[in-house]
KEKE-3310 file (N, C-alpha, C; in steps of 0.2 Angstrom, whole numbers, plus 5000, padded with zeros to 4 digits):
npx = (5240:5238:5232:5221:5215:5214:5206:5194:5191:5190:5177:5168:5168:5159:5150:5146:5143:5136:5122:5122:5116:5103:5087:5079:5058:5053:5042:5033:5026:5019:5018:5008:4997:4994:4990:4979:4971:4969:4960:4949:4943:4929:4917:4901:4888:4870:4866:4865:4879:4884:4896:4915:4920:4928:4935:4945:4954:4959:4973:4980:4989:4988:4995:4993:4993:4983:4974:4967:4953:4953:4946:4935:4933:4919:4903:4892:4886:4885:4896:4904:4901:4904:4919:4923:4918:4926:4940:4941:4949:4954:4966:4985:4997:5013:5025:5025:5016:5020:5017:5005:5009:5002:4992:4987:4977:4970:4955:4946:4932:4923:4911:4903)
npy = (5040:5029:5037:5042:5029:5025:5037:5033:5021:5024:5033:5022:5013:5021:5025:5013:5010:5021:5013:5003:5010:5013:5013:4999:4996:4999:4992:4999:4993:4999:5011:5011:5005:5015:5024:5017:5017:5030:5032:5025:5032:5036:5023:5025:5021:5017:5004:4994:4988:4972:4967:4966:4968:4958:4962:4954:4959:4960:4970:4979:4990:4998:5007:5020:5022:5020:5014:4995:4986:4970:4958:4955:4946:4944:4941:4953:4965:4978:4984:4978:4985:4998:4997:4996:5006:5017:5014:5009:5011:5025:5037:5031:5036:5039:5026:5018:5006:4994:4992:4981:4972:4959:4963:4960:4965:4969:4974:4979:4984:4993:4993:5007)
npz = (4871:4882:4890:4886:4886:4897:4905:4897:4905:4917:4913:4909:4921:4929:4924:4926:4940:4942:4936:4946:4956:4956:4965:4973:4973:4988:5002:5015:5029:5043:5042:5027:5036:5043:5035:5031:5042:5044:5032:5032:5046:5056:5061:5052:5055:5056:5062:5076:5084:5095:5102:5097:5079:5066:5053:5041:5026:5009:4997:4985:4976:4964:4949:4948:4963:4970:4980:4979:4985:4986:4991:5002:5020:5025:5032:5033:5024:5029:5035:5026:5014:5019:5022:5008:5001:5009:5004:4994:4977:4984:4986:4990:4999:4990:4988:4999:4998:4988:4969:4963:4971:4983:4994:5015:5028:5045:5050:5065:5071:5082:5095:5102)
capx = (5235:5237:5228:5214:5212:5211:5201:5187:5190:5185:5172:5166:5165:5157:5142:5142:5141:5130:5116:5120:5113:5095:5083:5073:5052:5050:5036:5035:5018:5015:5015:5003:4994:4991:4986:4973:4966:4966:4955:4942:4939:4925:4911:4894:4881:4863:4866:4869:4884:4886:4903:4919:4919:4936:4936:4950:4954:4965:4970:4985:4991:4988:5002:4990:4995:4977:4971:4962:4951:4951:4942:4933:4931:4915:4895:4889:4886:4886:4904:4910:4902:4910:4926:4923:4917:4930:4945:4943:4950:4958:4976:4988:5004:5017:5032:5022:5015:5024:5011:5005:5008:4994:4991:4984:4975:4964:4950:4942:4926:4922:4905:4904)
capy = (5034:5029:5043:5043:5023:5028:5036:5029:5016:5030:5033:5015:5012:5029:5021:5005:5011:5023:5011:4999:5013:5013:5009:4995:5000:4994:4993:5001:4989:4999:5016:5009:5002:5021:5027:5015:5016:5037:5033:5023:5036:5033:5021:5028:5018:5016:5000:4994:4980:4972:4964:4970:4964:4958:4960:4953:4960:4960:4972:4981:4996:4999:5007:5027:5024:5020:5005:4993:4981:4964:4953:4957:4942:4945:4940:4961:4971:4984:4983:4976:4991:5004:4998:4997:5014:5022:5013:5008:5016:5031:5038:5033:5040:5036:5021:5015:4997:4991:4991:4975:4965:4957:4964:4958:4969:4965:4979:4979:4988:4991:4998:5012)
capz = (4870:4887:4896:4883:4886:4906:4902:4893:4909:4921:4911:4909:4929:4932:4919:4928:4946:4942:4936:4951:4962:4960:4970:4973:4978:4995:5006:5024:5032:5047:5039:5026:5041:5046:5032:5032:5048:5042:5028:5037:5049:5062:5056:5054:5054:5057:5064:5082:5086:5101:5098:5090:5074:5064:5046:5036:5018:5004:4993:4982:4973:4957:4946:4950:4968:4970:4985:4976:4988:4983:4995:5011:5023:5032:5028:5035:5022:5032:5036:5018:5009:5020:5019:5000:5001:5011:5002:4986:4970:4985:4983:4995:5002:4987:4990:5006:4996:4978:4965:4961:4976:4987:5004:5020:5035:5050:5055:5069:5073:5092:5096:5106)
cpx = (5233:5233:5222:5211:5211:5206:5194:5187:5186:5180:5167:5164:5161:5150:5139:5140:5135:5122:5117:5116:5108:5092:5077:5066:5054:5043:5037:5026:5016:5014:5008:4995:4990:4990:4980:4967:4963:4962:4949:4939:4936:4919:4907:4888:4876:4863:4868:4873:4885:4892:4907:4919:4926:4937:4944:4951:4962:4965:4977:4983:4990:4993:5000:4993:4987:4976:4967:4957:4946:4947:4942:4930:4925:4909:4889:4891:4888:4892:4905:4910:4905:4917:4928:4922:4922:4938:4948:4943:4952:4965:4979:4994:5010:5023:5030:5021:5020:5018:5011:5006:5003:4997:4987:4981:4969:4961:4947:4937:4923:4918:4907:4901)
cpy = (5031:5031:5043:5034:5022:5031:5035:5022:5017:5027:5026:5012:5018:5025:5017:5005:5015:5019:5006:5002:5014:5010:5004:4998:4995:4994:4994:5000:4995:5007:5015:5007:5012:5025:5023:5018:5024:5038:5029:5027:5032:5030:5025:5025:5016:5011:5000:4986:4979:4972:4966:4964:4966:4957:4959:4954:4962:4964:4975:4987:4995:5005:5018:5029:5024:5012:5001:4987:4976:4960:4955:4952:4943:4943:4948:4965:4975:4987:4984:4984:4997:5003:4998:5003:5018:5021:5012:5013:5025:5030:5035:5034:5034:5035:5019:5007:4999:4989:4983:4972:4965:4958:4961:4961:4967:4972:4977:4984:4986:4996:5001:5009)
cpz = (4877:4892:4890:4885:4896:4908:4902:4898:4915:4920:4912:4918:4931:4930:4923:4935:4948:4941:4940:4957:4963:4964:4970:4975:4984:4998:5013:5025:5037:5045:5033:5032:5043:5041:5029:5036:5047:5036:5028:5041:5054:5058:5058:5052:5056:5064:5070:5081:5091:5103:5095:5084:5069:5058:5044:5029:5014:5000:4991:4978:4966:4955:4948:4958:4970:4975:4980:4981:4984:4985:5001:5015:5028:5027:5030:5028:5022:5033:5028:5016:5012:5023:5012:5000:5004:5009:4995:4981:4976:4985:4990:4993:4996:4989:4998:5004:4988:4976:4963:4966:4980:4993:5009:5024:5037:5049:5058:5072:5079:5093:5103:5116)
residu = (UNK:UNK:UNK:UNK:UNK:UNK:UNK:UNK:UNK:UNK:UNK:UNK:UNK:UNK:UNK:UNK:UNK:UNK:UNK:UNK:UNK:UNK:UNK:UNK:UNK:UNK:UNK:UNK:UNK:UNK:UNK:UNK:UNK:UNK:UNK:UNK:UNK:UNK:UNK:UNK:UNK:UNK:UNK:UNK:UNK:UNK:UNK:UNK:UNK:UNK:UNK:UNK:UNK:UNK:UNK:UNK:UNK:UNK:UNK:UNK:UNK:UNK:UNK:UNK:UNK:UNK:UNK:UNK:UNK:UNK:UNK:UNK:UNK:UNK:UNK:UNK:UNK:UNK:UNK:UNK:UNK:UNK:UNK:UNK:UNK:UNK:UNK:UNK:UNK:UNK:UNK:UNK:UNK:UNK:UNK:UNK:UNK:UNK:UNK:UNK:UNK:UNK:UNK:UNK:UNK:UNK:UNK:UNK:UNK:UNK:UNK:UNK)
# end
């Protein structure tokens, strides 16, 4: 009785240890960060700028692993829609952001 109640105490810590071990998601920023900047690419556009230009935008993961961009701080256009065009609803690199939370990045666009 003894050994079968040692047992089932074994047993009972093995359980409990085991589901202490999972893993929390994290986020790794400056990875994300490069896999931004590699889904922007090179701009191409019509337009000439004299000046770099510094957009700020928010945006988060959706549960697909998909960027969603939320707000793009600029009054261009030109700019907004090709970082809407080059980011939005694409896949990134999974357990880089946690789904669901709100993100922050600069770009800067620096004429040639």
């Amino acid at each position: 009785m003894k050994k079968l109640m040692l047992l089932l105490g074994v047993l009972l810590m093995n359980v409990t240890f085991a589901k202490t071990n999972e893993s929390k998601p994290f986020d790794d920023y400056p990875k994300a960060v490069v896999n931004i900047t590699k889904m922007l690419g090179t701009l191409t556009i019509n337009e000439d700028f004299e000046k770099t230009e510094t957009i700020r935008f928010s945006a988060m993961v959706n549960s697909n692993n998909e960027l969603v961009v939320l707000q793009v701080n600029t009054n261009n256009e030109v700019f907004k829609s090709h970082l809407i065009q080059k980011l939005n609803y694409k896949k990134i690199e999974n357990g880089v952001m946690i789904p669901g939370k709100l993100y922050s990045f600069v770009v800067k666009f620096k004429p040639e």
